[in-house]
C-alpha positions as CSV (number, residue, x, y, z in Angstrom):
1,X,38.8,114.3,85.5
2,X,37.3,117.2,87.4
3,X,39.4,118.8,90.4
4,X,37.4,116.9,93.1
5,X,37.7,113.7,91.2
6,X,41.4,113.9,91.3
7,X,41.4,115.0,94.9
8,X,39.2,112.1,96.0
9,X,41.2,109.6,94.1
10,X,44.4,110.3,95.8
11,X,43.1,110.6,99.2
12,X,41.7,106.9,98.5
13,X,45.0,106.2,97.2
14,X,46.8,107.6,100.5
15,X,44.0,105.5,102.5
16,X,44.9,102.3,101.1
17,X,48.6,102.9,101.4
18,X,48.1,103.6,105.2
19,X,46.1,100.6,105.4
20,X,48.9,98.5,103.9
21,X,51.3,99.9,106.0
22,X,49.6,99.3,108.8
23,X,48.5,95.2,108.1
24,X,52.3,94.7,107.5
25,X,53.1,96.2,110.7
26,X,50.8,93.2,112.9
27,X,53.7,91.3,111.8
28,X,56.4,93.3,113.0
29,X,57.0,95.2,116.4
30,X,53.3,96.8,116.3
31,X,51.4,93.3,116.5
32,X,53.9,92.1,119.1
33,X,51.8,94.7,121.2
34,X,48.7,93.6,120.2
35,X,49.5,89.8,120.2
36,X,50.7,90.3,124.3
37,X,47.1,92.6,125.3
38,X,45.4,89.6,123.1
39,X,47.7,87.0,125.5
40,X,46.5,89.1,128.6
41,X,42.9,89.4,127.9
42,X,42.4,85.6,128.1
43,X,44.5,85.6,131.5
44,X,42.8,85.6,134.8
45,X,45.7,85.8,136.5
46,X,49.8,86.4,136.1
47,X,52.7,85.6,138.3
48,X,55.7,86.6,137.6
49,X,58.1,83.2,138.7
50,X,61.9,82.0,138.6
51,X,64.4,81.4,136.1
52,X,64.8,77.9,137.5
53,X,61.1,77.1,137.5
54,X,60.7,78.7,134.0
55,X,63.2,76.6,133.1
56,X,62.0,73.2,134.4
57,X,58.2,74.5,133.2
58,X,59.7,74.3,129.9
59,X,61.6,70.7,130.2
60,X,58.5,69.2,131.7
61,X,57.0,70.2,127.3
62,X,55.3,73.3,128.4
63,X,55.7,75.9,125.5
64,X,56.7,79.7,126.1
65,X,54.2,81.7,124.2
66,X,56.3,83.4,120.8
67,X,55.0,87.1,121.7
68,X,57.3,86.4,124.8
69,X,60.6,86.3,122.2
70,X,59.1,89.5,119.9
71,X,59.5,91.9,123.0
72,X,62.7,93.6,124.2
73,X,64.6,92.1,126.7
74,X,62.7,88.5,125.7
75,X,60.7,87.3,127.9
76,X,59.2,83.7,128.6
77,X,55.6,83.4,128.8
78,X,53.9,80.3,129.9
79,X,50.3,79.2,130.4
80,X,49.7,76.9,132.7
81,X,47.1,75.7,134.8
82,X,46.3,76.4,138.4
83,X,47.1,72.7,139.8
84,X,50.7,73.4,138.2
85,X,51.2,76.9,139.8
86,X,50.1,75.3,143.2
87,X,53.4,73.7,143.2
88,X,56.0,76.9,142.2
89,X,57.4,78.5,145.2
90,X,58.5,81.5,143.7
91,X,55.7,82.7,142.5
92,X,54.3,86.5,142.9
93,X,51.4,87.6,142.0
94,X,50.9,91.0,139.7
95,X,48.8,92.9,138.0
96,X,46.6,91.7,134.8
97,X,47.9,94.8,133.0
98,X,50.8,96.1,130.6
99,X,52.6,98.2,133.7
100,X,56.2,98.6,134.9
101,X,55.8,95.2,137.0
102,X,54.5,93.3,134.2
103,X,57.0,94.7,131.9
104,X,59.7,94.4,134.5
105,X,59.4,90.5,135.3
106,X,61.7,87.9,133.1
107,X,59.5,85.3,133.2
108,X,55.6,84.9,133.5
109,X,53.2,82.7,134.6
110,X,49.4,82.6,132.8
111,X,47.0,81.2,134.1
112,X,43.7,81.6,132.2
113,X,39.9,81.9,132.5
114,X,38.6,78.4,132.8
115,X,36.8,76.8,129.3
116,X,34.1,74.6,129.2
């Protein structure tokens, strides 16, 4: 093998290892990042709300997203509709975006873009 042959082989080589590395990673701590801006993207809107109506959101069968449990502290991330947040007193309203108040809140409310 020539020089340039060799050279081109492993840079392929260090390519595919990066690649690799970098699928494995979705699983682990860098896809938690990408699995919340996925979470966010299909929001319309996010309040942050109580531990008590988190709490009784879950009782009543509503699931806390598992992106929520990934992050550190754990937080507990809900969809649910806009009938259902209608009726949660402590609701507040912030930003659709990863900042300090979205970061900062224990426990989320989603609402998302209405389907068809």
């Amino acid at each position: 093998m020539t020089a340039t042959l060799q050279r081109r082989v492993r840079d392929l080589r260090a390519r595919l290892a990066t690649r690799a590395w970098e699928y494995r990673q979705l699983t682990h701590a860098k896809g938690a990042w990408f699995r919340l801006r996925r979470l966010l993207a299909d929001a319309r809107s996010v309040w942050a709300i109580s531990d008590q109506e988190a709490t009784q959101l879950i009782a009543e069968g509503l699931r806390p997203e598992a992106v929520g449990e990934e992050l550190s502290p754990a937080k507990r991330i809900i969809v649910i509709t806009e009938d259902r947040l209608a009726g949660l007193a402590s609701r507040r309203e912030i930003p659709v975006r990863l900042d300090a108040a979205l970061l900062s809140a224990r426990n989320l409310a989603l609402v998302r873009f209405a389907t068809k």
